[in-house]
C-alpha positions as CSV (number, residue, x, y, z in Angstrom):
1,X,105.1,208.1,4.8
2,X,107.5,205.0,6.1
3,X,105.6,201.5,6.5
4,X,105.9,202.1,10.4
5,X,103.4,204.8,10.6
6,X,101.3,203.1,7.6
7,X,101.3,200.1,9.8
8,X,100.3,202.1,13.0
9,X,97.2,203.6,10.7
10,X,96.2,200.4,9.4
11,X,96.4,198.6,13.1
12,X,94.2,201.6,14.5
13,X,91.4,201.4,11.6
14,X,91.1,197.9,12.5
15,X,90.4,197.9,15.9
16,X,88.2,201.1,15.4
17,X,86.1,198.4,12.8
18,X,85.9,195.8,15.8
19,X,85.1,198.5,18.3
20,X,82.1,199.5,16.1
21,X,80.8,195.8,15.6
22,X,81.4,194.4,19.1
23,X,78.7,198.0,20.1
24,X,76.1,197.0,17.5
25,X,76.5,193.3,19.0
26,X,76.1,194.4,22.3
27,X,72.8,196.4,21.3
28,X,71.1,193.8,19.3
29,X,72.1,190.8,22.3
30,X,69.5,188.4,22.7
31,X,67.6,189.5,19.8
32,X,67.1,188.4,15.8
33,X,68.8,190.7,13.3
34,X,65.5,190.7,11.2
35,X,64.7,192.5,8.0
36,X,61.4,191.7,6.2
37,X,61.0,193.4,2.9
38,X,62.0,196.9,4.0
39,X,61.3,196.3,7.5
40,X,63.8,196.2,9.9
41,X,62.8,194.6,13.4
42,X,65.2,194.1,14.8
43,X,65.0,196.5,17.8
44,X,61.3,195.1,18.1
45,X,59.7,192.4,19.9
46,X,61.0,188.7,19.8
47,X,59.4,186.5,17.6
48,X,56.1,184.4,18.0
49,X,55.2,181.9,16.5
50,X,57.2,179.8,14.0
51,X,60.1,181.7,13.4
52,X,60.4,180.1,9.6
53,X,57.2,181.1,8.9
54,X,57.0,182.3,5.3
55,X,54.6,185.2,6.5
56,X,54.8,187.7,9.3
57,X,52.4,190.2,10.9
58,X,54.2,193.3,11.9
59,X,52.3,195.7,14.4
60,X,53.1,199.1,15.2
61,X,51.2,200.3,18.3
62,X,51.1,201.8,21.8
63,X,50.2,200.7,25.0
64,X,48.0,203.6,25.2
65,X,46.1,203.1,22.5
66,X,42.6,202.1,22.5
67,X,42.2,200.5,19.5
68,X,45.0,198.5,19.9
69,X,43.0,197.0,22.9
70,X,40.0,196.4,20.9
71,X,42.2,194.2,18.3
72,X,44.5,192.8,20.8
73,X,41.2,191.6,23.1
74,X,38.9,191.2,19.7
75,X,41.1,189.9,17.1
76,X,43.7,189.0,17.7
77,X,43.1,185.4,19.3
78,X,41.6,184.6,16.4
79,X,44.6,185.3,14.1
80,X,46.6,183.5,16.2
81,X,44.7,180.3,16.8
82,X,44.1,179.9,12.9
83,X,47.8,181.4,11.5
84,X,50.5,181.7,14.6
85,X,49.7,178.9,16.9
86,X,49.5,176.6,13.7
87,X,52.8,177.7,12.1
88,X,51.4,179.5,8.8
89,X,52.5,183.3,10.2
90,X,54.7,184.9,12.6
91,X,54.0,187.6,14.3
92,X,56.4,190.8,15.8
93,X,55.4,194.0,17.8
94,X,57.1,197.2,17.3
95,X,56.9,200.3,19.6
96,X,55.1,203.6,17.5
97,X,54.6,205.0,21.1
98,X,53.5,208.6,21.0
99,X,50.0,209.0,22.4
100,X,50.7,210.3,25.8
101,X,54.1,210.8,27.8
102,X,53.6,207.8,29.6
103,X,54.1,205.6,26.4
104,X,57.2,205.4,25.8
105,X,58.0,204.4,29.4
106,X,55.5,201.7,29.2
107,X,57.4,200.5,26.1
108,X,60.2,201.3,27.7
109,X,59.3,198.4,30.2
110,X,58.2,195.7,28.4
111,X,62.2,195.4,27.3
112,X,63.3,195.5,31.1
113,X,60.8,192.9,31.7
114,X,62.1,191.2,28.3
115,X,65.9,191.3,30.4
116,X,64.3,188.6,32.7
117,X,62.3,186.6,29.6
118,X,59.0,187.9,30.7
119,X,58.8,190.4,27.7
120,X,55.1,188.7,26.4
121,X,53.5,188.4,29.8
122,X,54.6,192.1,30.5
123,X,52.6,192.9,27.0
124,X,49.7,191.0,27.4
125,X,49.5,192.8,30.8
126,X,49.9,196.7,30.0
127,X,46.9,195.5,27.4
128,X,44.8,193.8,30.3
129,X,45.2,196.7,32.3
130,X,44.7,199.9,29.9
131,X,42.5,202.6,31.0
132,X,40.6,204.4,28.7
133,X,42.3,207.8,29.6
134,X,45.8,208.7,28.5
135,X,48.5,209.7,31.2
136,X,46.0,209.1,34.0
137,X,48.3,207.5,35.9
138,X,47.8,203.9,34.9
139,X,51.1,203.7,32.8
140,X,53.2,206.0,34.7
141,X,56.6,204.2,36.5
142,X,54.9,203.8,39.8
143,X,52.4,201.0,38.3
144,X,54.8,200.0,35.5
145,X,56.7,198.9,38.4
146,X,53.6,197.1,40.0
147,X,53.0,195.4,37.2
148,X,56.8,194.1,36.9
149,X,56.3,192.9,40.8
150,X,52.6,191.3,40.1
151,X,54.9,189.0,37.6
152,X,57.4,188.3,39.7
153,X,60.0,189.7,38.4
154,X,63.4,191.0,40.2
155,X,62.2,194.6,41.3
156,X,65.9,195.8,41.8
157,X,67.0,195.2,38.6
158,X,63.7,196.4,36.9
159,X,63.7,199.2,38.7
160,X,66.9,199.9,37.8
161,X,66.3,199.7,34.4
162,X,63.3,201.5,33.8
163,X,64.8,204.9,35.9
164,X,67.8,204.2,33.8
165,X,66.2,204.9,30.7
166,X,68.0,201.9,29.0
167,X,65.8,200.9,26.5
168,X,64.5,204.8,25.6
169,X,67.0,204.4,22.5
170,X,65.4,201.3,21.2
171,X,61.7,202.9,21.7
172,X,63.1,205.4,19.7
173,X,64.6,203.4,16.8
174,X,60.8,201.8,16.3
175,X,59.2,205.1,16.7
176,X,61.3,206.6,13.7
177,X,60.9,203.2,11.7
178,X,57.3,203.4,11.8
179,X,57.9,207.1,10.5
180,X,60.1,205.9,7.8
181,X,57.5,203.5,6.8
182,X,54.5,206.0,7.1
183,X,53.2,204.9,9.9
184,X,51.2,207.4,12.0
185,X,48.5,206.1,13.7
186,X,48.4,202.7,15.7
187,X,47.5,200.1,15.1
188,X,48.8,200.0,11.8
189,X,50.1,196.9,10.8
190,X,52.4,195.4,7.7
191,X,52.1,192.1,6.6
192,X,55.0,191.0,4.3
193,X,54.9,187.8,2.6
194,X,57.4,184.7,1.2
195,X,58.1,186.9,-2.3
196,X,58.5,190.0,0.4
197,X,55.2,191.6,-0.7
198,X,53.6,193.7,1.9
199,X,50.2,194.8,2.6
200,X,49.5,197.8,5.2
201,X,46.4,197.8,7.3
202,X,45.2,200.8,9.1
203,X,43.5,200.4,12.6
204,X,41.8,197.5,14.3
205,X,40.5,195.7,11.7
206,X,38.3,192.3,12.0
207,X,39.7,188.8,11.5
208,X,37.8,188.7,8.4
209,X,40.3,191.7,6.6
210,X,43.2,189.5,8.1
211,X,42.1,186.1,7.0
212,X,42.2,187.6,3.2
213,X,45.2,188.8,3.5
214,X,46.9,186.1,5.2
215,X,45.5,183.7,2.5
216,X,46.6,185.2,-0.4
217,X,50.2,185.1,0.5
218,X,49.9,181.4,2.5
């Protein structure tokens, strides 16, 4: 083989190399490349709380799901007045959304509505306004899209996104990382500490089975 062909391979593996970076780039914009212990979260929520926190809560759940209600309205305030707001722990959501057909649309959403920096107040809504049926119609795209508009957001290019399908990929990606991690209910949650120690926790649990935890790795 002469050196011009050689050449010609080497020039074409290299631009294949970029081509395959600058794609990953593109998917994980505007996000952390995060891996805790053997978690990867990257394709999950931002990041609340302080973001060098040695400790971080990890949740998988669905917007469908009525026990992550009951934590997210029972427990969760607490956590995060004692750990997150005070820069002990962060804290990242991750999609395991499988309980109706609406979830992954309503997960689905939260990341259009995180494409105009409303991703939390989107969250904090679909949990303010669950129902306590699945796929009755409160989490289909019709209200999806009324919640979008209730925030203000830019209903053209939510809209656009959400009947796209954009983010169906990413909901994905967390759905099989929570099966790779054997999660298979919701909420389950993973804390991982500074040594990247991790203990799982199975369904709403009360502040008290968090504050144990969360103190032994502090």
């Amino acid at each position: 083989m002469n050196k011009k062909i050689v050449g010609i391979i080497i020039s074409v593996a290299i631009i294949s190399v970029i081509v395959v970076y600058s794609s990953s780039s593109v998917e994980t914009d505007n996000r952390d490349v995060r891996t805790h212990g053997i978690i990867s979260t990257t394709m999950g929520s931002s990041i609340l709380g302080n973001p060098s926190a040695q400790v971080t809560i990890v949740e998988f759940g669905d917007y469908q799901c009525h026990q992550c209600y009951n934590w997210f309205h029972n427990t969760k305030p607490t956590v995060f007045q004692n750990y997150v707001d005070t820069g002990k722990v962060n804290f990242v959501f991750m999609d395991l959304a499988f309980l109706g057909m609406d979830s992954p649309k309503a997960a689905q959403a939260s990341y259009c509505a995180e494409d105009q920096g409303k991703y939390w107040e989107y969250h904090n809504q679909l949990y303010t306004a669950q129902e306590s049926q699945i796929d009755n119609g409160w989490a289909n795209s019709q209200r999806l899209k009324a919640f979008a508009f209730s925030l203000g957001l830019d209903m053209e290019l939510f809209d656009s996104c959400l009947d796209s399908g954009k983010y169906a990929k990413r909901v994905q990606y967390n759905i099989a990382e929570a099966k790779k991690l054997g999660a298979s209910g919701t909420p389950t949650f993973f804390i991982i500490g500074p040594d990247g120690q991790q203990q799982k926790l199975v369904g709403a649990q009360p502040y008290s089975v968090f504050k144990q935890v969360l103190d032994s790795m502090i």
